[in-house]
NULUM-509602 format. One record per residue: chain; x, y negated, z of N, C-alpha, C in turn; residue in three letters. Coordinates in steps of 0.02 Angstrom, whole numbers, always signed. Example, Ala and Ser with C-alpha at 12.3 -4.5 7.8 and 13.67 -1.06 7.14 Angstrom:
<nukes>
(nuke A,(+660,+284,+390),(+615,+225,+390),(+660,+165,+390),Ala)
(nuke A,(+642,+112,+354),(+684,+53,+357),(+645,-2,+394),Ser)
</nukes>
This chain:
<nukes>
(nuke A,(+43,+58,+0),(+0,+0,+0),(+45,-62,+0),Unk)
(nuke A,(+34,-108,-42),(+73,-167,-65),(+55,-212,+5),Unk)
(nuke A,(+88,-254,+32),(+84,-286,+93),(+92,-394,+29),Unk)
(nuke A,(+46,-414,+65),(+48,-497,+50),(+65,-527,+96),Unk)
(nuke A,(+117,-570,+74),(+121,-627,+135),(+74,-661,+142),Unk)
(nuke A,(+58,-720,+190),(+3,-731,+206),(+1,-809,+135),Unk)
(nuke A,(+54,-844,+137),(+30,-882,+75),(-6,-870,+19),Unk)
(nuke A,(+43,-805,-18),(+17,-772,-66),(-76,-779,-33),Unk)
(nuke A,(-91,-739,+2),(-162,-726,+9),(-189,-790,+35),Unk)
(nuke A,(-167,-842,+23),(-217,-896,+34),(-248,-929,-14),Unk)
(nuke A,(-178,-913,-69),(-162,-952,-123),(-226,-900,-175),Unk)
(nuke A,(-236,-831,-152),(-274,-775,-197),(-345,-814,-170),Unk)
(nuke A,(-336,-822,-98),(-443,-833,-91),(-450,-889,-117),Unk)
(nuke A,(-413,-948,-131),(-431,-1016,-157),(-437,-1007,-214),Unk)
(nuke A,(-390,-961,-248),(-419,-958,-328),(-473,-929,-331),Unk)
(nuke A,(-505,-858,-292),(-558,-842,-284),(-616,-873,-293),Unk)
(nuke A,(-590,-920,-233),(-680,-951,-217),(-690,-1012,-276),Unk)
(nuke A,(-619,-1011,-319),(-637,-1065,-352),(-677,-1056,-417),Unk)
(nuke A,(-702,-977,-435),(-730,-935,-474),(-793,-928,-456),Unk)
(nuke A,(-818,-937,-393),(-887,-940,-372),(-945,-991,-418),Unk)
(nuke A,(-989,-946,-426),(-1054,-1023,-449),(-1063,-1021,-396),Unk)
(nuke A,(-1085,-1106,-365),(-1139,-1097,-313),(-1198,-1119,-353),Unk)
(nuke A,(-1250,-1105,-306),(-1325,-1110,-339),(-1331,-1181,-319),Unk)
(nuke A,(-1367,-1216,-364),(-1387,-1278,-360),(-1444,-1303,-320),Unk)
(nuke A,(-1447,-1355,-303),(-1488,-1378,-229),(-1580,-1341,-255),Unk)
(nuke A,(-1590,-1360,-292),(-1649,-1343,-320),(-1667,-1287,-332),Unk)
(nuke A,(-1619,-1210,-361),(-1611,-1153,-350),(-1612,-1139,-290),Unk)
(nuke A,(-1582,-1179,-236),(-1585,-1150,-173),(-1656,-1164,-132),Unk)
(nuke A,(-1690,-1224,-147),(-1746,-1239,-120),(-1805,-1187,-149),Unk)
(nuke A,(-1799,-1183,-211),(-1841,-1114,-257),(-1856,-1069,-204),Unk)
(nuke A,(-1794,-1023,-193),(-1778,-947,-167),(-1791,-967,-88),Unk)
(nuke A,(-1783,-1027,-46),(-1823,-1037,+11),(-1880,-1035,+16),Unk)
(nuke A,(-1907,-1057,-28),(-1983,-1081,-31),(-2016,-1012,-57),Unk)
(nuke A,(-1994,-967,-100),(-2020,-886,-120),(-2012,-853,-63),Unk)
(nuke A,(-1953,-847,-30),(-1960,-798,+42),(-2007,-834,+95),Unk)
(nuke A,(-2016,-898,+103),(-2054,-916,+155),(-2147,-886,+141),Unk)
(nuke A,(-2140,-888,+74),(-2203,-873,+38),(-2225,-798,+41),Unk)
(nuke A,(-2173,-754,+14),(-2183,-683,+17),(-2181,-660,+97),Unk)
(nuke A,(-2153,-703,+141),(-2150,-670,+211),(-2216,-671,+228),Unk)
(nuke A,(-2251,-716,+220),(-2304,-764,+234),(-2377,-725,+222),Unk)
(nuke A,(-2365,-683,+144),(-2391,-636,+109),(-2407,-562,+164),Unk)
(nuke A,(-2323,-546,+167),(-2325,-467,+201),(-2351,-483,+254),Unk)
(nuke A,(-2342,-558,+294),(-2368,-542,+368),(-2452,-529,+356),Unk)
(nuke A,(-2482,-557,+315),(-2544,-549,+297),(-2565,-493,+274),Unk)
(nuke A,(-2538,-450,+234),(-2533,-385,+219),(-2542,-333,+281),Unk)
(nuke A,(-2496,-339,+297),(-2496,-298,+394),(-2526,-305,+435),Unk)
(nuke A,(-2563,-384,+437),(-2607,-388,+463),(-2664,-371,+475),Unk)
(nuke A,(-2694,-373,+378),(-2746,-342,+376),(-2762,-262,+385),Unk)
(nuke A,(-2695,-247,+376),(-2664,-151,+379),(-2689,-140,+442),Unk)
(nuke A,(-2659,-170,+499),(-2677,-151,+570),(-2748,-162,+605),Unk)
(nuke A,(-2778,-215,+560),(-2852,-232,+574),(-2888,-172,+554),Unk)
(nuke A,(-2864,-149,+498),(-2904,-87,+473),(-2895,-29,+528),Unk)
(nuke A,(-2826,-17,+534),(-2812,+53,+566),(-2836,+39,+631),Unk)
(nuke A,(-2840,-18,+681),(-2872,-4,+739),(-2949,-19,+749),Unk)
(nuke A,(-2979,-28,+686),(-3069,-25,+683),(-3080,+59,+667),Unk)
(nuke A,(-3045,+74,+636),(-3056,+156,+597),(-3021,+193,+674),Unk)
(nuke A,(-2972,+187,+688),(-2970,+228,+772),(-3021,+223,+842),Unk)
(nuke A,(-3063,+142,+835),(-3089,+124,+905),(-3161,+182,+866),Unk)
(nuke A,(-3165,+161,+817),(-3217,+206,+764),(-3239,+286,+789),Unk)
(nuke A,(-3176,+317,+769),(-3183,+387,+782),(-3168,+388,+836),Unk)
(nuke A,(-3147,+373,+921),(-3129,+373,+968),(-3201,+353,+998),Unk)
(nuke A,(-3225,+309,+975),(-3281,+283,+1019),(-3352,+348,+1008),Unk)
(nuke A,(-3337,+410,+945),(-3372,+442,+947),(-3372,+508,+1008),Unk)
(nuke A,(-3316,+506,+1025),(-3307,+542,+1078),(-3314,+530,+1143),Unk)
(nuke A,(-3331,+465,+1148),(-3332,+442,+1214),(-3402,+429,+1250),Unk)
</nukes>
């Protein structure tokens, strides 16, 4: 295994990161605004999931009781 001095590897991540796109302010507000939305979605999803599953259990439970 080849060993770097530590310049060498400073000098490698700066060229690195200098290869990065970053996403643009507006791309980034996009992809905030979709996850705040889809979270927003599933919590509603699950919600209604669990509304169902504990009317259909108090349901058949309450026939036994």
């Amino acid at each position: 295994m080849a060993t770097t001095n530590p310049l060498q590897f400073i000098q490698q991540v700066r060229t690195e990161v200098g290869k990065v796109v970053w996403p643009t302010r507006r791309e980034v507000l996009l992809t905030t605004v979709m996850v705040f939305i889809l979270a927003a979605l599933t919590a509603v999803f699950f919600a209604i999931v669990d509304i169902l599953i504990r009317g259909g259990l108090q349901g058949i439970l309450g026939m036994f009781s």
